[in-house]
N, C-alpha and C positions, 0 to 999 in steps of 0.2 A: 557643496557645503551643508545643506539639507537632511542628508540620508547618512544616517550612522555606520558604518562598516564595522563588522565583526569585529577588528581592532578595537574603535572604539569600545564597544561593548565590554569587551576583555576586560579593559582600563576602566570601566564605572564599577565592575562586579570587585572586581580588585579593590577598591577602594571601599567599596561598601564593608565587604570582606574584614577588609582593616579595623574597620571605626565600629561596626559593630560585632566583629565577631564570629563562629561560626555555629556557635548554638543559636543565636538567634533567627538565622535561614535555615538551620534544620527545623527550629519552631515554625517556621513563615511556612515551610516544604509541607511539613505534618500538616498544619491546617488546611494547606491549600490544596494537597490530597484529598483530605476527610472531605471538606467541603464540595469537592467536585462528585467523589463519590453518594455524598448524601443526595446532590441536583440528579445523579442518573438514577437515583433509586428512585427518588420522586416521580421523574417523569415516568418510570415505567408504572407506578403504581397504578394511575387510572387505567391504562391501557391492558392490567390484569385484573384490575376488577370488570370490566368492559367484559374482558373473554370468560370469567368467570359466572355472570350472570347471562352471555347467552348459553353457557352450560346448563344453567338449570332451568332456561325457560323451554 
């Protein structure tokens, strides 16, 4: 009774679905996109200024 099965899951998305709509998870999606994209941009950043400055030294 613990562990939710895929059914379950179905059945909460659905509902959510309902009550708020589906522009609002296309909002949620969009953000949650941009923002993951923006955390891998970051982390690469140092690691090319790193390679950049043993370039010039």
């Amino acid at each position: 009774m613990g562990e939710l099965s895929p059914w379950h899951w179905l059945l909460v998305i659905a509902i959510a679905l309902l009550l708020f709509g589906t522009s609002k998870f296309a909002a949620v999606g969009k953000g949650l996109g941009e923002g993951i994209r923006n955390f891998k941009q970051a982390m690469k950043e140092p690691e090319e200024k790193k390679k950049e400055e043993q370039k010039k030294s």
